[in-house]
C-alpha positions in Angstrom: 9.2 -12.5 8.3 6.6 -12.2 4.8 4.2 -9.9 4.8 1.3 -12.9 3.8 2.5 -14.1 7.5 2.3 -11.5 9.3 -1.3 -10.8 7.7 -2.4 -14.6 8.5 -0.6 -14.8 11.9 -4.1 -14.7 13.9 -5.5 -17.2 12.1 -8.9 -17.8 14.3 -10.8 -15.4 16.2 -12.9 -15.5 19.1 -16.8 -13.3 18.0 -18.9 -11.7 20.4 -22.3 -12.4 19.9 -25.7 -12.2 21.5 -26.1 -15.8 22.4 -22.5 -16.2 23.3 -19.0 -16.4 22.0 -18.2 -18.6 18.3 -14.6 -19.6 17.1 -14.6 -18.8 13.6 -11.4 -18.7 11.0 -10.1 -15.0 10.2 -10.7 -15.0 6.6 -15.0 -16.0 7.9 -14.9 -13.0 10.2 -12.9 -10.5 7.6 -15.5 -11.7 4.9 -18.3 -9.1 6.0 -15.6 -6.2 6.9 -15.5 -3.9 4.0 -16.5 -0.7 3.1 -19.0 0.6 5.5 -18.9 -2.0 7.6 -15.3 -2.1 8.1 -14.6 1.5 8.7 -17.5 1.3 11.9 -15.6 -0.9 13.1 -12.1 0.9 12.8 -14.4 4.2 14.2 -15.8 1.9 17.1 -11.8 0.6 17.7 -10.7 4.3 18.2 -13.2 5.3 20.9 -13.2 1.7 22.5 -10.4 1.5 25.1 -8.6 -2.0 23.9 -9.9 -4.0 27.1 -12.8 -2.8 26.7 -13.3 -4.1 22.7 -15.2 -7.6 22.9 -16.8 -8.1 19.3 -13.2 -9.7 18.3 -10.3 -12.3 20.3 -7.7 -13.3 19.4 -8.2 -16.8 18.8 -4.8 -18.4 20.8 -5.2 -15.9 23.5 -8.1 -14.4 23.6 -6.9 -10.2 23.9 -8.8 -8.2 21.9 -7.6 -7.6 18.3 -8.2 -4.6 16.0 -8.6 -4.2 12.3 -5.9 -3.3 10.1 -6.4 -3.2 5.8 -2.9 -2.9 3.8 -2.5 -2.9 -0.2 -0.1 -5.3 -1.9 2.2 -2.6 -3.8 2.9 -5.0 -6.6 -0.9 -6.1 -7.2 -2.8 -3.2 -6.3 -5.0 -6.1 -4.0 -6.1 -4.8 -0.5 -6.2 -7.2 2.0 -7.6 -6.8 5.9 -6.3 -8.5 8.5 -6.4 -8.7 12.7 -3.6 -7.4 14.7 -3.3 -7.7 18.8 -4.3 -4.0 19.7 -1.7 -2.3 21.8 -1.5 -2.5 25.4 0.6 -1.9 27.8 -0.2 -4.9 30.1 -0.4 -7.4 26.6 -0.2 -11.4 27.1 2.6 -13.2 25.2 1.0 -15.2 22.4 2.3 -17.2 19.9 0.5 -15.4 16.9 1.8 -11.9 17.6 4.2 -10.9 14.7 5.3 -7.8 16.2 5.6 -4.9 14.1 6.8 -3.8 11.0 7.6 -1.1 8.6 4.1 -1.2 8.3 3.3 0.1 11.7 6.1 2.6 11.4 3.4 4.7 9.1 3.8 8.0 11.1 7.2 8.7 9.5 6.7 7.2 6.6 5.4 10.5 5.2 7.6 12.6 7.3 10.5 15.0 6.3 11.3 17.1 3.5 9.8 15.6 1.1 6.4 15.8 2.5 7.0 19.5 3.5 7.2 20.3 0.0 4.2 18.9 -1.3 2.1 20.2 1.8 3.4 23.3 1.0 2.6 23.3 -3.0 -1.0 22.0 -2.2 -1.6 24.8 0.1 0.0 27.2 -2.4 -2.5 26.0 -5.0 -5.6 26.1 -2.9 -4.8 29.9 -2.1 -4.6 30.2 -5.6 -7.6 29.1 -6.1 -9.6 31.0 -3.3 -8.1 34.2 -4.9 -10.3 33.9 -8.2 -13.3 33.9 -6.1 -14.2 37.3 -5.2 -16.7 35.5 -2.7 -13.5 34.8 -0.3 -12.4 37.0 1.6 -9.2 36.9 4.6 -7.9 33.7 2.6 -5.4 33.0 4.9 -2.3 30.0 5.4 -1.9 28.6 8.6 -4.3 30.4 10.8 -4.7 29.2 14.5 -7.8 29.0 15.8 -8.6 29.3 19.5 -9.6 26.1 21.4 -10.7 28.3 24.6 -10.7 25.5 27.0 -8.9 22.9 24.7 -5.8 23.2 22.9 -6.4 25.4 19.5 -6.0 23.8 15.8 -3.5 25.7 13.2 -5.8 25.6 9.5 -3.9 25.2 6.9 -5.7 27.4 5.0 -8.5 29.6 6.4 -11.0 32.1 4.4 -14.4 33.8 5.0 -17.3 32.9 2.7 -19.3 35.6 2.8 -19.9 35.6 6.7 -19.1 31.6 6.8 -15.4 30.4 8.4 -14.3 27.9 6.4 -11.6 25.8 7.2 -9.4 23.9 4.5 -7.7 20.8 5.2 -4.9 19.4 3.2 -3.9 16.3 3.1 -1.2 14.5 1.6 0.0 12.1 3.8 -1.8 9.4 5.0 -4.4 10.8 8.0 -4.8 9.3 11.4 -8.4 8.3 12.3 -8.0 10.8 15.4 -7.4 13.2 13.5 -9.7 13.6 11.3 -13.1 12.8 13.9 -10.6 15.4 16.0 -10.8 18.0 13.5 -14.3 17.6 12.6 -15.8 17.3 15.9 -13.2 20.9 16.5 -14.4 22.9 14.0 -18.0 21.6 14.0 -18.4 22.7 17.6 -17.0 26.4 16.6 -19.4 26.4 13.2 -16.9 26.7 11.0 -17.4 24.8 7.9 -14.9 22.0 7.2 -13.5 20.9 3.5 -11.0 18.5 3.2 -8.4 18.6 0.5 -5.8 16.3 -1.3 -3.5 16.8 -3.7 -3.7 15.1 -7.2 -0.4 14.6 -6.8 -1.1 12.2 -3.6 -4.3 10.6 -5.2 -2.4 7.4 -5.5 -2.9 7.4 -1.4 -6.7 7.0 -1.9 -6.3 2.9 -1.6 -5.2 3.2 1.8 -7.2 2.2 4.7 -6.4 5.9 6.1 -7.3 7.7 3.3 -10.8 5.2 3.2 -11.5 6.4 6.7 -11.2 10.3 5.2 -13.5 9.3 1.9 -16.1 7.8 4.1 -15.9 10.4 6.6 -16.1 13.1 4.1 -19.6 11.7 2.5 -17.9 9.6 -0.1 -15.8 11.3 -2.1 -12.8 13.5 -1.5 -11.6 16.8 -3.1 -8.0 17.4 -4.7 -6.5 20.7 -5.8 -3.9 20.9 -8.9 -2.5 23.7 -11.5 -5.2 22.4 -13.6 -7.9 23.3 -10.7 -5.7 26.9 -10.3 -6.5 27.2 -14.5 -9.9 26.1 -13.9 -10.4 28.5 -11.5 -8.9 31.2 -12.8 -11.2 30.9 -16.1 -14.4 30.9 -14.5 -13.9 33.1 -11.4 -14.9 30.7 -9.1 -13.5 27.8 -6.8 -12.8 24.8 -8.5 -11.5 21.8 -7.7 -11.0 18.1 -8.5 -13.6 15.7 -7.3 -12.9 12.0 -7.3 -16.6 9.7 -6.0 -16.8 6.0 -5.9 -18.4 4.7 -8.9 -20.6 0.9 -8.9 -19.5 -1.1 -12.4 -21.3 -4.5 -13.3 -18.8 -6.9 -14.6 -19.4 -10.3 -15.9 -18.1 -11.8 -12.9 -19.9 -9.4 -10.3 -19.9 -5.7 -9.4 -17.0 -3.7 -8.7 -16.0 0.0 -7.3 -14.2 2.7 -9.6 -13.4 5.9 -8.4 -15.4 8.8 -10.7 -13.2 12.3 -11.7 -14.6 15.8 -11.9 -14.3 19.4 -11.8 -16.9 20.5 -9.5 -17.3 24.2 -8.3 -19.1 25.6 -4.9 -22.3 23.8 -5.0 -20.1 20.5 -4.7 -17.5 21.4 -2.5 -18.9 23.5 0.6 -21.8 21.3 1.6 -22.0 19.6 4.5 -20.5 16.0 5.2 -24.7 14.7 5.5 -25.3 17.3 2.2 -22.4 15.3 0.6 -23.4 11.5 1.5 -26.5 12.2 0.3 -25.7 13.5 -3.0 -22.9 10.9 -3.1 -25.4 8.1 -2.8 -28.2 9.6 -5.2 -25.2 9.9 -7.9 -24.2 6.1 -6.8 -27.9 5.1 -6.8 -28.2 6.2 -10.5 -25.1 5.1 -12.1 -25.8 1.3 -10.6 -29.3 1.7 -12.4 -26.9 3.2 -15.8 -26.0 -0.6 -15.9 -28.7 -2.1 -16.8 -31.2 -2.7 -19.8 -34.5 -2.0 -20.4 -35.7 -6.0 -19.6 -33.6 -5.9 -16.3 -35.1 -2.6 -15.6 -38.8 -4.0 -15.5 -37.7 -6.4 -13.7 -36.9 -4.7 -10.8 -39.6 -2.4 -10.9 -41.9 -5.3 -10.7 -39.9 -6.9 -8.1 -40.1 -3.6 -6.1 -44.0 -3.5 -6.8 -44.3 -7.3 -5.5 -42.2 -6.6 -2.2 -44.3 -3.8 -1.9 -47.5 -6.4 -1.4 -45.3 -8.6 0.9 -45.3 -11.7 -1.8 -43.6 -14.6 -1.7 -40.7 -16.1 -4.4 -43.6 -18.0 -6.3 -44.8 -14.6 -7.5 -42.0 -13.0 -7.9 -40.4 -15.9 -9.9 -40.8 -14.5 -13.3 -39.4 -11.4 -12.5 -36.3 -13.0 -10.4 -35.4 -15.2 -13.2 -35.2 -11.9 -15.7 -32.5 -10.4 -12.9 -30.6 -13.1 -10.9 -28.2 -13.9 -13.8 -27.5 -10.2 -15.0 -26.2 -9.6 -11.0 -25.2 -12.9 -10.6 -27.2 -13.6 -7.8 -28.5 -17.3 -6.7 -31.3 -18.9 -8.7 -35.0 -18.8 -7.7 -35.0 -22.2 -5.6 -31.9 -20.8 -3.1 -33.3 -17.3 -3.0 -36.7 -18.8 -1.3 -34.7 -20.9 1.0 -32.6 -18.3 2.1 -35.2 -16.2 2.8 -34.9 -13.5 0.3 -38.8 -12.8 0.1 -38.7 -11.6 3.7 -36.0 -8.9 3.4 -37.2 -7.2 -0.2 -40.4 -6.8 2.0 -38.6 -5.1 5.0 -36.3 -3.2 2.5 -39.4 -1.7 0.6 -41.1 -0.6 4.6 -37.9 0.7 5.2 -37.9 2.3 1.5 -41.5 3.9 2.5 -40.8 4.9 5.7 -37.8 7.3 4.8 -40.0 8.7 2.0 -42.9 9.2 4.5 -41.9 10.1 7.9 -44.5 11.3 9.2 -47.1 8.4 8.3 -47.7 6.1 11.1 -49.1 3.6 8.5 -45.3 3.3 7.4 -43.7 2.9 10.6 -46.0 0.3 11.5 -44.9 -1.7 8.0 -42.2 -1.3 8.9 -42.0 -2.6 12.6 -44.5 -5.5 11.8 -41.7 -6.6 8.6 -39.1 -6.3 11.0 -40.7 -8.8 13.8 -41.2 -10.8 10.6 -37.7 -11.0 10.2 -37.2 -11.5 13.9 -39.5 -14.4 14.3 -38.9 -16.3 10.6 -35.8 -19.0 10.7 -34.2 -17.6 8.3 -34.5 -13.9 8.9 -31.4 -14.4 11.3 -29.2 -14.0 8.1 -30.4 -10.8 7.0 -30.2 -9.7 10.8 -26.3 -8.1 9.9 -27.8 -6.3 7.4 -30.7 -5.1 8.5 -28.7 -3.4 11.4 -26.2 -1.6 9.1 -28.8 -0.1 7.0 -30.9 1.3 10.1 -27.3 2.8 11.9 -27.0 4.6 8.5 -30.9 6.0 9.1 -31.0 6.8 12.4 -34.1 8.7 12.5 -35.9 5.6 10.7 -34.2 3.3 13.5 -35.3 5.6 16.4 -38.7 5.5 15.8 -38.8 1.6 15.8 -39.9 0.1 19.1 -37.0 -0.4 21.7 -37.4 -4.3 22.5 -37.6 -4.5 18.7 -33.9 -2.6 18.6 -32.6 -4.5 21.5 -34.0 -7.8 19.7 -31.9 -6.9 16.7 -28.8 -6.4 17.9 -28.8 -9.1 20.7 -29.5 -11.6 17.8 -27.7 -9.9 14.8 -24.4 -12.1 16.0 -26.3 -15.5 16.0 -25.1 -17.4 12.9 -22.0 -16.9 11.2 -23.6 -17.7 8.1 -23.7 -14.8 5.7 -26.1 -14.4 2.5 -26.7 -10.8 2.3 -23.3 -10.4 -0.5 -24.9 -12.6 -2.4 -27.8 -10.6 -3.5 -26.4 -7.3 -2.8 -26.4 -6.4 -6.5 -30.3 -7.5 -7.1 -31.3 -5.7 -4.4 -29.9 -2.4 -5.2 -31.0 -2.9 -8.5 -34.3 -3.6 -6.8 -33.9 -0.8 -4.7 -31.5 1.8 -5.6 -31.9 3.9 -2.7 -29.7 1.5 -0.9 -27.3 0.9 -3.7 -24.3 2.9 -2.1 -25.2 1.1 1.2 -24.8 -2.2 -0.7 -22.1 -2.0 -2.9 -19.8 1.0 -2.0 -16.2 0.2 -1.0 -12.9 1.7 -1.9 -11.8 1.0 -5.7 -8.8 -1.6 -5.5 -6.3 0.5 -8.2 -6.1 4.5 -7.3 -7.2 7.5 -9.9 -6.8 7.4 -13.1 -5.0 11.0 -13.7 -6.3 13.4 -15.7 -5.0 13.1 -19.2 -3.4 9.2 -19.2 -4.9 7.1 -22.0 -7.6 4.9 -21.4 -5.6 1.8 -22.0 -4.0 2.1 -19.2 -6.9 1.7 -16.9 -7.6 -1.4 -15.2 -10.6 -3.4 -15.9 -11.3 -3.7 -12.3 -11.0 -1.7 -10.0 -12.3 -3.0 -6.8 -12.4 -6.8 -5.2 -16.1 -7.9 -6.9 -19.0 -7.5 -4.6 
């Protein structure tokens, strides 16, 4: 049996949604799953028990499915798919493909081989932690008491100061469960987590797996090497590799690289909130790197009309300067579709983050959002809307509930989906939101330090 049909074996699903169920092809229900998006929904698979899970059915016999990604080894091209999740009391049906070498991932790292580069990474690291006088009991392999749950064995352990740190290496690809395990472990002990790869395994990072870890870790992940030892060693410090994902505006669209560098201790022992944060300010400003002066303006004056709550026949002249450079839909389509509406809630939403504490803002903001609620086409923005206030929960919380409750009853009412289109113009528009908007995982893995530029592919993630 091919791989392409074992991914298309479940051709239509069955979606959950707040009016009621909708039968819709794979490829339309796949279409919004990427990046952020697609990893809450891996994260809401794990703790969901499978007949429990009701956003996705299978379409021929309707048993909940689960999300699976894979890359094609030959083209680089990752692809996501749905798969019957595992149960013990599972319905025959005519589109499972049973499983494959594919779902045999758990010893596909396993064995020697992986010993030794586990082994070599953690070598390194220790290395490394020894040219900083500021560790202290650097240690391989330490177990740490669980008290009333089973302990965790670090693989490398060390005292900052008075801090417990815990490093993780990583070179195989990690379960989900284990890393919210780990975390959720050493968080609940306070003792600081840093996750660590080795350059060596960088080619890994395309992986859904490794995507889970990236996401989980803020958006970027760390990698040691004999060049981070020398690095180390020269400055005294701890140094490492960093590798962030990096927005590029192509001709054709937008498109995801993944960004190298040697950072030292203000990078790597930050908290995972510290990290997204920074990740998305760095994201925010290399999106904005992209574009000229005229397109600039632009968006400034689109922000400033949003702002005022105006509609597409004022903001026309400044659309028309913007639309083309991120290949967004022309004036007309944008006013149908509603457009005006969300730059008005984005810029609330914008305000209200930047002023907490001003009831002014939170009433914007609750007032744009029953705009959104009560306007025909606000429905398509309604997906949208939702991701953004689950990545601000503090913005989201102090929204009224029926307001909450109206959004996500009725964020599953159309199938129709706009939002990708403008999700370059509106993080140009609003670069706060960029990394919400356009972040996924780069299609092609690193480039390694020291190969020639040539041999770099010109894109490096599926366009946006």
């Amino acid at each position: 049996m091919s791989h392409s049909h074992i991914q298309r074996s479940i051709r239509t699903v069955i979606k959950t949604t707040g009016t009621g169920t909708v039968r819709i092809s794979s490829a339309q229900a796949l279409s919004d799953l990427t990046g952020l998006t697609g990893h809450a929904l891996r994260v809401q698979s794990r703790d969901t028990p499978a007949d429990r899970r009701t956003e996705f059915r299978c379409g021929a016999c309707n048993a909940p499915v689960a999300l699976r990604f894979r890359r094609n080894g030959r083209t680089g091209e990752r692809t996501s798919f749905f798969v019957h999740a595992r149960r013990a009391d599972a319905k025959a049906c005519s589109w499972y493909a049973g499983p494959d070498i594919h779902d045999l991932g758990a010893v596909q790292f396993g064995g020697q081989q992986e010993g030794r580069d586990h082994r070599e990474a953690k070598r390194l690291l220790e290395l490394c932690l020894q040219s900083d006088d500021w560790f202290s009991d650097i240690t391989l392999e330490k177990t740490i008491p669980g008290g009333d749950e089973p302990g965790r064995r670090a693989d490398v352990f060390a005292r900052f100061g008075e801090q417990e740190v815990a490093f993780e290496v990583q070179v195989a690809r990690p379960s989900l469960e284990t890393i919210v395990g780990r975390q959720a472990f050493y968080q609940k002990r306070n003792i600081d987590l840093v996750w660590v790869t080795s350059l060596s395994a960088t080619s890994k990072l395309t992986s859904a797996a490794f995507t889970d870890l990236v996401v989980s870790n803020g958006g970027s992940i760390l990698a040691v090497s004999e060049a981070a030892v020398d690095a180390s060693q020269t400055a005294g410090e701890l140094k490492l590799h960093q590798f962030r994902i990096a927005p590029r505006l192509g001709d054709r669209g937008s498109y995801c690289v993944w960004d190298h560098s040697i950072v030292g201790l203000d990078d790597i022992l930050i908290s995972p909130a510290e990290r997204r944060e920074a990740n998305a300010a760095v994201f925010s400003r290399a999106w904005l790197e992209q574009f000229g002066p005229g397109a600039t303006a632009a968006a400034k004056t689109l922000r400033e009309n949003a702002a005022q709550g105006t509609g597409m026949q004022e903001m026309a002249n400044a659309y028309r300067k913007l639309f083309r450079v991120c290949v967004a839909p022309g004036t007309a389509i944008a006013a149908e579709d509603g457009l005006p509406i969300m730059m008005a809630w984005l810029s609330a939403l914008d305000g209200l983050i930047d002023n907490p504490s001003q009831p002014k803002q939170l009433d914007l903001l609750s007032k744009r959002t029953e705009a959104l609620l009560n306007t025909k086409t606000g429905a398509l923005w309604l997906r949208r809307t939702i991701n953004l206030l689950d990545l601000y929960p503090e913005q989201a919380k102090a929204l009224p509930d029926d307001i909450m409750r109206r959004l996500r009853v009725l964020q599953g009412s159309t199938t129709r989906k706009v939002e990708q289109q403008y999700s370059r113009l509106l993080a140009a528009v609003f670069p706060k939101f960029a990394n919400a908007l356009l972040a996924r995982a780069p299609k092609y893995p690193p480039q390694l330090v020291g190969a020639p530029d040539r041999a770099r592919p010109l894109h490096t993630a599926p366009l946006a």
